[in-house]
N, C-alpha and C positions, 0 to 999 in steps of 0.2 A: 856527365862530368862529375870527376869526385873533390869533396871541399876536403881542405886541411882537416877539417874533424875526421870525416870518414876514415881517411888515412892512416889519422892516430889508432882511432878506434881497430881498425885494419890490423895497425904495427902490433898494438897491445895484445888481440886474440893469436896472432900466430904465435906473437913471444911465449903466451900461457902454454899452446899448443906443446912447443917445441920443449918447454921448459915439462912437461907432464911426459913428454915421450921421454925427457933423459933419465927424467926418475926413473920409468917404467927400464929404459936399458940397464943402470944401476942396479933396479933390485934383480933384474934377469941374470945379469954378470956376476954377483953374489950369489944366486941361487946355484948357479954352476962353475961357481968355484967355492964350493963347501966343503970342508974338509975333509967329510968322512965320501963326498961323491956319491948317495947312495941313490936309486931311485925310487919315486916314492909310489910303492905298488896300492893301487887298487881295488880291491877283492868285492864283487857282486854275488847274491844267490841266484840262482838258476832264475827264478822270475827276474827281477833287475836287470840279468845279463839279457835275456829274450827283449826285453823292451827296450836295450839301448842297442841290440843287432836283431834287427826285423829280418834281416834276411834268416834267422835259425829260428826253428821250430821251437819248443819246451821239449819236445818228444826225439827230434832228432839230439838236441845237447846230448838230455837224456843217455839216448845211444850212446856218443860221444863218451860219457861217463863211465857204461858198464862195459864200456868194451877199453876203458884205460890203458891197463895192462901190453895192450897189443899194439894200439896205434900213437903211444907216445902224449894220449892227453893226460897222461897222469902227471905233467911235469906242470902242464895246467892250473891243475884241481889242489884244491887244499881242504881234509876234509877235521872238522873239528865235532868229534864225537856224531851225531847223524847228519847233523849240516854240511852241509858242501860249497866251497867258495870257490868263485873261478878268478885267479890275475887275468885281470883286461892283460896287462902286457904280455904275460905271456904265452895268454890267446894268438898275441897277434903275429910272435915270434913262430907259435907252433904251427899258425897258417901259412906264415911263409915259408915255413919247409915244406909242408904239402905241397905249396906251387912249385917246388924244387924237384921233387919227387914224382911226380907227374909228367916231367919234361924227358 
C-alpha cells in the first residue's frame, strides 16, 4: 500500500522525468532545424575506423582504398596530404549501394 508521501515522491520524479525529456526534444528540434541544414560528418583514420567496424579488416579497408578509383570508395576517403580519413557517413551510404548492386 502506498502513503501520500510515496505518491508525491512518485509525482515529483516523473515530472523531472518528463520535464528532462522536453528539453532533450527541444534541443533535437533546434538541431534539425538549423539553418544552414548541414550534416555533421565524421572523419576516422584507418585504425579508428577498423575498431569502431570489427566486421573490416585494416587490410581489407586497405584494399577498399587502393582500388578507389574503380569501386566508387573514393567518394569515401578524404585524403590530407599522406593521411587518409574515411566519412563514417559516407561509408555507410557507399555500403548501401553495394547492397543495391548485388541485387
Amino acid at each position: 500500500m502506498t502513503t501520500q508521501t510515496q505518491v508525491i515522491i512518485l509525482d515529483q520524479n516523473i515530472g523531472e522525468i518528463l520535464a528532462n525529456l522536453v528539453d532533450e526534444l527541444r534541443d533535437l528540434k533546434e538541431l534539425m532545424s538549423s539553418k544552414n541544414n548541414e550534416v555533421v560528418r565524421k572523419y576516422y583514420t584507418i585504425k579508428q575506423f577498423v575498431e569502431f567496424h570489427p566486421g573490416l579488416s585494416k587490410g581489407g579497408l586497405e584494399k577498399l582504398i587502393f582500388h578507389s578509383d574503380k569501386n566508387g570508395f573514393n567518394e569515401v576517403i578524404r585524403r590530407e596530404g599522406r593521411k587518409i580519413l574515411i566519412d563514417s557517413i559516407a561509408y555507410d551510404t557507399w555500403l548501401k549501394k553495394q547492397e543495391y548492386k548485388g541485387r
